[in-house]
C-alpha angles and dihedrals in degrees: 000000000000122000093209131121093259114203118208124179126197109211119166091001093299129107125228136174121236122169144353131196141151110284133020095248087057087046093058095029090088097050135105126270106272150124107287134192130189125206136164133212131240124204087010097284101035117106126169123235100340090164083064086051090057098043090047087051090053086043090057104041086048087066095048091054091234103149127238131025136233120238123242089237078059096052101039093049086051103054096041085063093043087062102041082058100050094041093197115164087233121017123205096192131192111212111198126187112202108155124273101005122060116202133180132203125212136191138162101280104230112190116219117261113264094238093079086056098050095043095025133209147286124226136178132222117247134199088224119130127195104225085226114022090195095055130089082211105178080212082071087061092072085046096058110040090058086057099053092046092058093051112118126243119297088015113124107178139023108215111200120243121217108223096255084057105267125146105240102175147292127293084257105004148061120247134224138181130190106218126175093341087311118117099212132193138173114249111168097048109039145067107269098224127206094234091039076059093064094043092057084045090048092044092066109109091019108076138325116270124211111210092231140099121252108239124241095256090042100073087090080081108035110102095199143000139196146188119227124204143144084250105043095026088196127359128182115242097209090170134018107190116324093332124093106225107227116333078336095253124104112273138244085247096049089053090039088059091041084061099051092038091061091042088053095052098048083056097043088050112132119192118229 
């Protein structure tokens, strides 16, 4: 069985494949424009929301001005075949709309090793915008895999500045800060991811949480920090550019939200 990013596209109720190639951001490079998603399984068939994932698609395409949206039955029906046809153990899957044609990308879902999420991670801040923060635009995709591939060394993610200094979010992630027992996040000016969506639910008991970004020359004050994606779920933020968050180890919050988010996610578990 192939390891590639497989593409497949749906086009008059019939499935076709399309391309492979090594990674999942060569695999899309080549679509067309459109609204995209990314999701991952769990227990082989499990995905999370994925009602969330199609609205967020229309939503997008809406913006773009595309015409048309997919239902979430198409999409559904789509990505169950899909992985009935890839057969990986674990599946990380990029859903694009571009109208008319649905396609879905699949490759081998790896978790990241433990390790990251006992010591944490660094990140740098980017002068890198989105041209509109509330659009899961595929054009972002080229964006942001030259800037990864421009992070230095040890730097795991770039997290985008808004030009009066706030921390929007990350290249491919949601960011969040813990600051004076508030758990803060930007809303306006960032993509509102699905999995953000369960933090904030998981976050509810714990600590209040203020819906705005913490500013660059804030961090001096932030006690912890975390990224939020379909693929990392939460990971600690232990530096943002020279500077250690907190003590710079991951926090009893961010543990404590690690715990009811996966506790959220085995409940919200639907079978394709």
């Amino acid at each position: 069985m192939s390891e590639a990013a497989i593409t497949f596209r749906a086009r008059d109720g019939r499935l076709e494949k399309i391309s492979e190639a090594s990674a999942m951001h060569e695999a899309t490079r080549g679509l067309p424009r459109g609204a995209y998603t990314t999701l991952r399984t769990h227990g082989g068939r499990g995905v999370v929301r994925l009602a969330q994932h199609v609205s967020r698609l229309n939503e997008t395409s809406a913006l773009l001005r595309s015409g048309g949206s997919v239902s979430e039955a198409t999409v559904r029906a789509v990505v169950r075949e899909v992985l009935t046809a890839t057969a990986h153990r674990e599946s990380r899957l990029r859903i694009t709309w571009a109208p008319p044609d649905l396609y879905v990308t699949v490759e081998r879902f790896e978790p990241l090793p433990d390790r990251l999420y006992e010591e944490g991670v660094r990140c740098v801040t980017l002068d890198v915008h989105r041209e509109n923060p509330h659009a899961k635009d595929t054009r972002f995709i080229v964006t942001a895999t030259a800037a990864y591939g421009a992070l230095p060394a040890g730097i795991h993610e770039g997290l985008l500045l808004g030009h009066d200094g706030a921390i929007l979010e990350g290249l491919s992630s949601n960011f969040f800060a813990v600051q004076a027992a508030i758990l803060r996040t930007e809303e306006e000016r960032a993509l509102l991811g699905v999995t953000r969506s369960l933090v904030l639910e998981a976050a509810a008991g714990v600590l209040p949480v203020e819906r705005r970004a913490v500013s660059q020359g804030d961090l001096g004050s932030v006690t912890e920090a975390f990224i939020t994606s379909v693929s990392r779920g939460i990971l600690p933020v232990v530096g943002i550019d020279a500077a250690a968050v907190g003590d710079g180890r991951p926090g009893p919050t961010t543990r404590e939200l690690r715990r009811r988010f996966a506790e959220l996610v085995a409940r919200e578990l639907e079978p394709l």
